[in-house]
Each structure stands twice: as structure tokens, then as C-alpha cells.
C-alpha positions as CSV (number, residue, x, y, z in Angstrom):
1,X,0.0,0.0,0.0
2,X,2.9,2.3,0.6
3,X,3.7,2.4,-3.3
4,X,0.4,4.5,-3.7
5,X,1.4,7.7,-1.9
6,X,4.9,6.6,-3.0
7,X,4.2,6.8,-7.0
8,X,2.5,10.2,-6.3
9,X,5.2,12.0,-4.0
10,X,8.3,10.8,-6.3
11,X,7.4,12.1,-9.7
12,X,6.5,15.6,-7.8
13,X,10.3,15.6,-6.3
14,X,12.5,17.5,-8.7
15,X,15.4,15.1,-7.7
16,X,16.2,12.0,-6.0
17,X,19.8,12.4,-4.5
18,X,21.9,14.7,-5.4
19,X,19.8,17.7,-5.2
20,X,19.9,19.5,-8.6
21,X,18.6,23.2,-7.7
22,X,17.4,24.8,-10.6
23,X,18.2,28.2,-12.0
24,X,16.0,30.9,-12.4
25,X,15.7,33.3,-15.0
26,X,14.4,36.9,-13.6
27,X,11.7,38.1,-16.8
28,X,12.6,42.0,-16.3
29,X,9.6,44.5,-16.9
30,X,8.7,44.9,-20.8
31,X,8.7,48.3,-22.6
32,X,8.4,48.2,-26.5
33,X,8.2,50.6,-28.7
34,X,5.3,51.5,-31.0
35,X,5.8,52.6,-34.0
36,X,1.8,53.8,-34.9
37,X,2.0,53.8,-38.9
38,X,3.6,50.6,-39.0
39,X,1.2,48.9,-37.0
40,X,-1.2,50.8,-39.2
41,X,0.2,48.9,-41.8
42,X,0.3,46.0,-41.0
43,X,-3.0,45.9,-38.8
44,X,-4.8,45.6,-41.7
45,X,-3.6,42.7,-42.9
46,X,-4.8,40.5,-39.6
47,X,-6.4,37.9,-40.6
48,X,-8.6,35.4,-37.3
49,X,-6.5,33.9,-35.5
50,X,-5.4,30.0,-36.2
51,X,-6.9,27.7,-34.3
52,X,-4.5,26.0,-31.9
53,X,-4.7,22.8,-32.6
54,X,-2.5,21.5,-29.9
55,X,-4.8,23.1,-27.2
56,X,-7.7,21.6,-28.8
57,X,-6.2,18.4,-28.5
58,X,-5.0,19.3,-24.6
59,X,-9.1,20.4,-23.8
60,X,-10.1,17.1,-25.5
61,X,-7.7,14.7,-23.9
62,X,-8.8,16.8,-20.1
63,X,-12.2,16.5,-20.6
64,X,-11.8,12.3,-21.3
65,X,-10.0,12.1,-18.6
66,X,-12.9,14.0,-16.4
67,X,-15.1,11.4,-17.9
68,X,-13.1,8.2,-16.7
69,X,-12.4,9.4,-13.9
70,X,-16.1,10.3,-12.8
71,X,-17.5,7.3,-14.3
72,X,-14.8,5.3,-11.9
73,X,-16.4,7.3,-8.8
74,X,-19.7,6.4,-10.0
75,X,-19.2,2.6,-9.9
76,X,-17.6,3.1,-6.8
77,X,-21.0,5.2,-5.9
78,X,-22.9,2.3,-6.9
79,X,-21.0,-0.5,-5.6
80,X,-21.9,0.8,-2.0
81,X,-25.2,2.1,-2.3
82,X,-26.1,-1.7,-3.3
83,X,-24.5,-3.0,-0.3
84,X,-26.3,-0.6,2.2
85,X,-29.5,-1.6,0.2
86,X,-28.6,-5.4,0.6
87,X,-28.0,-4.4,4.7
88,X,-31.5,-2.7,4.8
89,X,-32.9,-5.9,4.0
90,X,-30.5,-8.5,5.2
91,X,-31.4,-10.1,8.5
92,X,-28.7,-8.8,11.1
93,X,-26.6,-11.2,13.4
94,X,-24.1,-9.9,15.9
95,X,-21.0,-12.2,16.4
96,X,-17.9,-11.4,18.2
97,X,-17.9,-7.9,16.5
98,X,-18.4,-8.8,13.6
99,X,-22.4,-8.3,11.9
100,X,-23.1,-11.6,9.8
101,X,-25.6,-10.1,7.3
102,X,-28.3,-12.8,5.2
103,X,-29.1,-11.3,2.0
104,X,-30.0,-12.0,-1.6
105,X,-26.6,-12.4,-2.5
106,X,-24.8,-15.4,-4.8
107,X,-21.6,-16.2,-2.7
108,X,-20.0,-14.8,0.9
109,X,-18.1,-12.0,1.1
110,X,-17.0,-9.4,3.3
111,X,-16.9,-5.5,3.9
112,X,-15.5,-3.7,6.5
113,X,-17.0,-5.5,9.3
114,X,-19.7,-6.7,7.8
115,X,-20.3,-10.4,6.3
116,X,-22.5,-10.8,4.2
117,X,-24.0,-15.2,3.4
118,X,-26.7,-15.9,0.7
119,X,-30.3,-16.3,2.0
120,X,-30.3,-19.9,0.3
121,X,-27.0,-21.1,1.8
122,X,-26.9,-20.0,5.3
123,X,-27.3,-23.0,7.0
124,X,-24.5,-24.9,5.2
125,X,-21.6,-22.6,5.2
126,X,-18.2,-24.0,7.2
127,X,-17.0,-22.3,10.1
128,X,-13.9,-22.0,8.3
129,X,-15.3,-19.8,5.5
130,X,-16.6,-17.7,8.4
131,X,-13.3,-17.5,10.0
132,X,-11.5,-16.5,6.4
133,X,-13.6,-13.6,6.3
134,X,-13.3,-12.5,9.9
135,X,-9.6,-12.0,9.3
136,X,-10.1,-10.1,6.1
137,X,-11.8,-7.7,8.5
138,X,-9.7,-8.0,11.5
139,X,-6.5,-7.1,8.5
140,X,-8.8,-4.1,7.4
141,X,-8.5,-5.0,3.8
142,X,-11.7,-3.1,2.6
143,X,-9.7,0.5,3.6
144,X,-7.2,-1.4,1.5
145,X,-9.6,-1.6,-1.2
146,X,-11.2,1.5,-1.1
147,X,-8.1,3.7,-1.5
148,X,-7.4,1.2,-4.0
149,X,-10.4,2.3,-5.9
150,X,-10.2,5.7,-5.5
151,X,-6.2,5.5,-6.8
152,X,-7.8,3.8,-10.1
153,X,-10.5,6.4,-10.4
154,X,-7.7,9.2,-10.9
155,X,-5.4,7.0,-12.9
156,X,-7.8,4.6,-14.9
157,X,-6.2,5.5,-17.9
158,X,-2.8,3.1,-17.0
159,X,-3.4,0.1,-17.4
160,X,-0.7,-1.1,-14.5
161,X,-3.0,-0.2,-11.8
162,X,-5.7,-3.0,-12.9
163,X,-2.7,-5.5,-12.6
164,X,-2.2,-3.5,-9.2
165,X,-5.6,-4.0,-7.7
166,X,-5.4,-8.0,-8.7
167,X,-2.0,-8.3,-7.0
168,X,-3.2,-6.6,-4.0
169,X,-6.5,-8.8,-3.9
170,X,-4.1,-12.0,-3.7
171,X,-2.0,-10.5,-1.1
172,X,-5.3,-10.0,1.0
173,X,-6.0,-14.0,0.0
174,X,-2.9,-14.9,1.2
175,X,-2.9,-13.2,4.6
176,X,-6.2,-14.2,5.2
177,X,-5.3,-18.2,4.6
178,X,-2.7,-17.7,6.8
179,X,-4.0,-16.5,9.5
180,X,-6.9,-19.1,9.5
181,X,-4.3,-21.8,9.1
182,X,-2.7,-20.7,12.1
183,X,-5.4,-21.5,14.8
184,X,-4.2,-25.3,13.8
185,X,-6.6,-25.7,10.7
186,X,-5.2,-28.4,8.4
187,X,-4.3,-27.4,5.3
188,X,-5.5,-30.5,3.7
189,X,-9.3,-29.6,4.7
190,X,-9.0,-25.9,4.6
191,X,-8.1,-26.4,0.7
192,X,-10.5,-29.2,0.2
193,X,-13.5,-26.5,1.4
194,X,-11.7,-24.2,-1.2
195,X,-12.4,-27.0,-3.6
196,X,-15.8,-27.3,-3.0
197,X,-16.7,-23.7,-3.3
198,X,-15.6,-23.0,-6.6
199,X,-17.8,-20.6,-8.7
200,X,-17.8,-19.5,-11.9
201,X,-18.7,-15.9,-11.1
202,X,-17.6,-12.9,-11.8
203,X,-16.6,-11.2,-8.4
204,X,-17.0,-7.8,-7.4
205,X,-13.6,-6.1,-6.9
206,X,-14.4,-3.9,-3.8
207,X,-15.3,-7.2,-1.7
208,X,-13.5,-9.6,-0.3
209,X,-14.2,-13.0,-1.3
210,X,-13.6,-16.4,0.3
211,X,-13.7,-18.2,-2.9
212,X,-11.7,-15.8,-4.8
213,X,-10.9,-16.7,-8.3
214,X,-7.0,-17.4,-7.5
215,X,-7.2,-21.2,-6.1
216,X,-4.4,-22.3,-8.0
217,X,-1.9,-19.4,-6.6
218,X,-3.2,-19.7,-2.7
219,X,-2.8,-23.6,-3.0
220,X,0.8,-23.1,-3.6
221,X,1.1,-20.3,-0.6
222,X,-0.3,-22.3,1.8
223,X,1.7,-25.5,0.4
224,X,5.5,-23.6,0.3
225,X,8.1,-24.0,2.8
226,X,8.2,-20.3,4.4
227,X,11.3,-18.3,4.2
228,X,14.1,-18.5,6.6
229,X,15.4,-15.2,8.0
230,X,18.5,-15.0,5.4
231,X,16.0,-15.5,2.5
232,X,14.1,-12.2,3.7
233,X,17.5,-10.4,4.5
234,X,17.9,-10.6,0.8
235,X,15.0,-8.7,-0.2
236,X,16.0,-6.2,2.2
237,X,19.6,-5.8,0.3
238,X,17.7,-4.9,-2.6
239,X,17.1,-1.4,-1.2
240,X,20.4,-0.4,-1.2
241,X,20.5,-1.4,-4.7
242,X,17.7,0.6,-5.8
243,X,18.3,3.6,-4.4
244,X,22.1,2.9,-6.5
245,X,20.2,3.0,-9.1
246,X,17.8,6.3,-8.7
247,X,21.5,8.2,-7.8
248,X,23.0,6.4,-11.2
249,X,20.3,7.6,-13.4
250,X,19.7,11.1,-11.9
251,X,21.5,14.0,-14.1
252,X,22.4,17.0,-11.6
253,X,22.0,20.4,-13.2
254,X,24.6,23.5,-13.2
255,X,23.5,25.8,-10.3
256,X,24.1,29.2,-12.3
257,X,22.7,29.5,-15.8
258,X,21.0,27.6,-18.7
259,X,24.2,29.1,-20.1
260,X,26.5,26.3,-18.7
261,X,23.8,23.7,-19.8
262,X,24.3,24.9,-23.3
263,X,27.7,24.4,-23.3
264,X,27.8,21.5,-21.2
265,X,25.5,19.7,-23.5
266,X,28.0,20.7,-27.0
267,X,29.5,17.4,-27.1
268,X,26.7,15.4,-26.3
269,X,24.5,16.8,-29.3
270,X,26.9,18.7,-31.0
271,X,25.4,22.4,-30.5
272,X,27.5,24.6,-33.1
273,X,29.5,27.2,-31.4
274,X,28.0,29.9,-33.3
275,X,26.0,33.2,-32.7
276,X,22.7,33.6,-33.3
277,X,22.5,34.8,-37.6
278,X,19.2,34.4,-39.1
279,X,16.2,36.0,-39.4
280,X,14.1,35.1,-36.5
281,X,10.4,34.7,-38.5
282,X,10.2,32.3,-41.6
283,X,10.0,34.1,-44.8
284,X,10.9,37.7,-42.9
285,X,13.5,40.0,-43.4
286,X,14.9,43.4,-42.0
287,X,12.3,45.3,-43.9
288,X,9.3,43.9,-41.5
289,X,11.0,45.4,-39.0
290,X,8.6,48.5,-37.3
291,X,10.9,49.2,-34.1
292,X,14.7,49.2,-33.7
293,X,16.7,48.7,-31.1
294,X,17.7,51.9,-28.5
295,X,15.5,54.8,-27.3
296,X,12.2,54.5,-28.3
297,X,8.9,57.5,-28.5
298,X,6.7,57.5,-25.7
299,X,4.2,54.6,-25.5
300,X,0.2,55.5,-25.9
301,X,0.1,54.5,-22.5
302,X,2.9,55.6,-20.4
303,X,4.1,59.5,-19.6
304,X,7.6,58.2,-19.7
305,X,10.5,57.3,-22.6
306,X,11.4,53.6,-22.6
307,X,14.4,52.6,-24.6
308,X,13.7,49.3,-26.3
309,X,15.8,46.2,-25.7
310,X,15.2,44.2,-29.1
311,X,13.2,44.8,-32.3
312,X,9.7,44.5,-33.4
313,X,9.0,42.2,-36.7
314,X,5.9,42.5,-38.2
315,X,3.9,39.2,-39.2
316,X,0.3,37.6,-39.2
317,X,-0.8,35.9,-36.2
318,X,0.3,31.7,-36.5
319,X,3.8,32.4,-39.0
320,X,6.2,30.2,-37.6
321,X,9.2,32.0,-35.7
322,X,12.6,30.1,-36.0
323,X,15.4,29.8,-33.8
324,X,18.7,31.9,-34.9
325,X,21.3,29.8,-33.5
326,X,21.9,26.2,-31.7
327,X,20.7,26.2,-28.2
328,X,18.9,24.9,-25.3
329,X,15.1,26.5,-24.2
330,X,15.6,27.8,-20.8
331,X,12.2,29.2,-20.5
332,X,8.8,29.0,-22.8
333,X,6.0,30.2,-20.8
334,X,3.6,33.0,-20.0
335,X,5.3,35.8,-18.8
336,X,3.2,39.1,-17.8
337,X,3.7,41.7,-20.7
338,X,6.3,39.4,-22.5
339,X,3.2,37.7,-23.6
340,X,3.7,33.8,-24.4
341,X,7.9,33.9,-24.4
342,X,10.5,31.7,-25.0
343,X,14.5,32.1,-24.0
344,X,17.0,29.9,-25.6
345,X,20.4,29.8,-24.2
346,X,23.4,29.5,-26.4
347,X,26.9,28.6,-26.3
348,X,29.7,31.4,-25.5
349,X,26.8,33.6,-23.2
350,X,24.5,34.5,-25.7
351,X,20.7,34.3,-25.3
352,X,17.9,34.8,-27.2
353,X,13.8,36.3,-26.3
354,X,11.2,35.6,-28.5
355,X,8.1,37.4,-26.8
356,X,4.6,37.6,-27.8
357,X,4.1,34.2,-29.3
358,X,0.2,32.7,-30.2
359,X,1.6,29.4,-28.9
360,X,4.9,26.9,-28.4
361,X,6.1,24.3,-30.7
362,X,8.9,23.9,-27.9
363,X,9.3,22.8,-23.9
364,X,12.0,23.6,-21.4
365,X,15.2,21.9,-21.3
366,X,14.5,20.5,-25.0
367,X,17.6,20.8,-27.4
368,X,17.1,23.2,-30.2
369,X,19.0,23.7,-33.4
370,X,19.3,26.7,-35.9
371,X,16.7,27.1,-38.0
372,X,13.7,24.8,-35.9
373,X,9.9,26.3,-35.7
374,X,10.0,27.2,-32.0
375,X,6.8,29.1,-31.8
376,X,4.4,31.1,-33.8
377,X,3.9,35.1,-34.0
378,X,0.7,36.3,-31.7
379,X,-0.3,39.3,-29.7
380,X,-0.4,38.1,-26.3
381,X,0.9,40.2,-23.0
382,X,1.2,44.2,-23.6
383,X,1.3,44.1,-27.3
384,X,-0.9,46.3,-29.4
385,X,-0.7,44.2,-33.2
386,X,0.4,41.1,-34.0
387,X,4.5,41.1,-34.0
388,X,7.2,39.0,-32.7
389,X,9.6,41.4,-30.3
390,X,13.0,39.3,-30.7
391,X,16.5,40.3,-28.3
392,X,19.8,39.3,-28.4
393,X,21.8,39.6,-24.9
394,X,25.4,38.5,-24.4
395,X,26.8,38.0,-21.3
396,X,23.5,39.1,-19.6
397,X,23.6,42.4,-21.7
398,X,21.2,43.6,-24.3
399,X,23.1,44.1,-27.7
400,X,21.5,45.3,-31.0
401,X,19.8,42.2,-32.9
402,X,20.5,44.1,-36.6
403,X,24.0,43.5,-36.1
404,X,23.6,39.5,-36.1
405,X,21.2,39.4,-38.5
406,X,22.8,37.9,-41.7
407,X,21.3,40.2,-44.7
């Protein structure tokens, strides 16, 4: 049961020894400048925007998940709403604790402390049957199988977890065989009532079942020789060997900048040692440009004179922006007035900010190379037309992008 909270704490950890703290990149405060005939211009052209099909597909894929997920709480629901029917008209028996419940039911089977024994039947069940459910209560498998349930209901969609549930169900057949063979029960006549109460129905996974369809596998349990103490101390060294592993497989990151990833990553996929060149939208050049680089007019806006850190390119909303160099993505979110931005982080300190974007053909950490669609021109965050706003910094410094740009 502990690899349920397990699975879900782990994959939210950002490491597993060593720690690998990650860097930050601080987004600074965006001021462009707005050159109003250009955007005049081009304005005109706009044509609606592109449907993103990728966050269609994100809203469909959510919304089936909603569905499973509900219709797994529903059974759930309905699975104990029929059982506290079946106790409103079951004829009640107090026992040690326990409630011994005679319903319409096909075979016995327990819940919490609750046992329930078909109406038909009651007279001929074993004391032994009796006793196999009592210690599926006093074991408190049903919480077992609850949580169970409600783990599938948020993660129906892997298929693992119904392998899960029917390994956990045998554990719960095994412990309870034990414990009835314990109080001196021969394990000839315990498996011969097995034997005799074979069925051919389907069970109901939330209950726990004395004839549970799994003979074959509790035959051999209660059958094998049990483990001596250095067959357990074994297992036990298998820790160690795991947790060998998680340290051999886990890459620490640089603690300073996506700068030294870059670089750190050249030999691996062979990231040129070049500086960003090209023309940052497909099919663009310098004359799309309607801002420059340095001190720019007052904004429509603002009372005060900004001076710009990059250029403005003019394009329709969805034209595919391009990187302009090798590089790693250090960033591609939504950033306040930057809009929908992405940062890539070259070799020899240069960076690159594409701001404004619709949306991201890119993630973080992914490996880039010159010329790749990394997003597509928008007008998102504090942007008054459709434009990418591109920068180039070296060494953490703004520089002017014309002067890469290969005419």
C-alpha cells in the first residue's frame, strides 16, 4: 500500500539524490516601442487567429480524462449504495464484533466488518469460510480496497493499476489463509472447502471473497516452505541497490545558468559554437522590421520614454518563428507583458527572447537547433498588433539584434 502515496510523492520531487537546484531566470519588466504607422500597416492585414490545434487536443484529452475518472467514482458510488440496500434488507446477526448479514446475495463475502452469506446457503456454510472472512476484517482490507479504488478512479487510464488491484487482492487472500491456518486448521481440509466452493462468477472487486478466483496461486502459498530469515534479508539488500540506481540515473543540473547547460550539453549533441545569424520569422526579413533597437517614442500608455531592448518584426498571427542559433530552451512560458515567451540559451553567453508568441512548438530543457519552428507570432501580453519582439543579450547584456542578422 505504501507504493500509492509513493508513485504520487516521487514524480512531484525535482530530484532523487543529489539535489539539482534549478536556475532561475528573472523576466525584467517589458517596454516596447510602438511605431503607430507601421502597426497601421500592417494591422490591416490581420487575418482570425489559427486555431491552436494543440490546445484543442490538450481540452479534449482533459475533458476524457474528467469522464473516466467520474465514471470510476460512480461505480464506486454504486457498488456501496447496493451493499447498504442489501443491509436494509438483510437479517442482522451480531457475532464477536463482527455483523453476519443474510441477504440476496450469490456467494459470501466481506466489507468492512460486515459479512454478508446468501439467503439460500446460510445454513451450510463452514466455520472455516466464516473465520477467512473475519480475518479479512480484522486485517482491514476493505480501507485497503477503497483507496485502491479511489487510486484507479484518478489514474484509470494506466493500465498497470488494474494489474495492481489484482495483485493486491491475492496479497489479502494470502494473509487471510494464513491466519486461518494458524489456529491449527489443516491445510488439507481448509483447501479441500476451497475446492468445493468453486464458482464461476464474476466477483466484485471492492469485496472480499472467500472463494476468490485465484485457487491455484493460494494452493501453492499455503503449500511452500516459508522463508528463513536470510531468504528475507535478501529482499532487504535490494534497497540499497535501488536507491544505486535512482543516484546512477539522476543527471544533476549547473547551479548558475541555462548558459552552462548549453555548453555542457556541446559534445553530447553537438550544438554549433555559433551566434545567433538568421532571421528570427520564416520568410521575414529586416524590412518587417517597425521598431529598432535603442531609445524609443513615448508609449500611448505611459508619460515616460522607454528605450527598447530588441526589435519588433511584423507578421500575421500563426507564421512560424525560427530559432537563430543552436541552443537549449531555458524558458517558454507565459510571462506578464512578454506575452507567451521563449528564451533559448546559447553557447559562448548568448541568449535569445522571442516574446509575444500565439503558442509553443517547444518545452523547457529541450535541445534546439538553428533554423527549428520554436513558436508562432501572436499578440499576447502588452502588445498592441500582431509582431514577434526578438532580443539578443550576451553576457546578460542587451546588444543590438540588426548587427547579427545575416542580410
Amino acid at each position: 500500500m505504501a507504493t500509492i502515496p509513493l508513485s504520487i510523492l516521487i514524480p512531484l520531487t525535482n530530484s532523487i539524490l543529489p539535489s539539482t537546484p534549478h536556475s532561475i531566470i528573472e523576466v525584467p519588466q517589458l517596454f516596447e516601442k510602438v511605431n503607430q504607422s507601421s502597426h497601421t500597416t500592417y494591422n490591416s492585414a490581420i487575418q482570425p487567429v489559427l486555431d491552436d490545434v494543440s490546445t484543442n487536443y490538450f481540452y479534449f484529452f482533459i475533458i476524457l480524462y474528467w469522464i473516466g475518472a467520474l465514471f470510476s467514482l460512480f461505480r464506486l458510488f454504486v457498488a456501496n449504495k447496493k451493499l447498504i440496500v442489501l443491509k436494509r434488507k438483510a437479517k442482522i446477526y451480531q457475532q464477536n464484533g463482527f455483523k453476519i448479514l443474510v441477504a440476496n446475495v450469490p456467494d459470501i463475502f466481506s466489507y468492512f466488518n460486515w459479512i454478508f452469506i446468501p439467503e439460500k446457503k446460510h445454513e451450510k456454510y463452514d466455520e472455516l469460510i466464516i473465520a477467512h472472512e473475519k480475518a479479512h476484517i480484522q486485517l482491514k482490507h476493505s480501507i485497503d480496497l477503497v483507496i485502491t479504488e479511489l487510486f484507479i478512479a484518478l489514474f484509470w487510464f494506466n493500465p498497470v493499476m488494474y494489474f495492481y488491484r489484482k495483485s493486491l487482492k491475492s496479497i489479502h487472500e494470502f494473509q487471510a489463509d494464513h491466519k486461518v491456518l494458524k489456529n491449527k486448521v489443516k491445510t488439507s481440509v481448509y483447501m479441500q472447502l476451497l475446492l468445493q466452493t468453486i464458482t464461476a462468477e464474476k466477483p466484485n472487486n471492492l469485496y472480499s471473497y472467500f472463494n476468490h478466483p485465484i485457487l491455484l496461486k493460494r494452493i501453492k502459498m499455503m503449500t511452500k516452505t516459508k522463508s528463513n530469515n536470510l531468504a528475507k534479508l535478501k529482499y532487504f539488500l535490494l534497497l540499497p541497490i535501488c536507491v544505486l540506481f535512482l543516484i546512477a540515473f539522476t543527471k544533476p543540473t549547473t547551479k548558475n545558468t541555462f548558459i552552462n547547460k548549453a555548453v555542457e550539453t556541446v559534445d553530447i549533441f553537438e550544438i554549433k559554437n555559433t551566434p545567433p545569424s538568421i532571421f528570427p520569422v520564416q520568410n521575414g526579413s529586416i524590412k518587417d522590421i517597425t521598431s529598432t533597437y535603442g531609445p524609443s517614442a513615448k508609449r500611448p500608455k505611459m508619460s515616460t520614454e522607454k528605450n527598447h531592448g530588441g526589435i519588433d518584426i511584423k507578421a500575421k498571427i500563426g507564421t512560424p518563428v525560427i530559432a537563430t542559433a543552436d541552443g537549449v530552451i531555458s524558458k517558454a512560458s507565459l510571462e506578464g507583458n512578454w506575452g507567451n515567451l521563449i528564451v533559448i540559451s546559447h553557447p559562448d553567453g548568448y541568449e535569445t527572447w522571442y516574446a509575444h508568441l500565439q503558442s509553443f512548438n517547444c518545452k523547457e530543457t529541450q535541445d534546439i537547433k538553428k533554423g527549428e519552428v520554436i513558436g508562432y507570432v501572436g499578440n499576447t501580453g502588452l502588445s498592441s498588433g500582431p509582431h514577434l519582439h526578438y532580443e539578443v543579450k550576451l553576457n546578460g547584456n542587451r546588444v543590438n539584434p540588426i548587427n547579427y542578422i545575416q542580410n
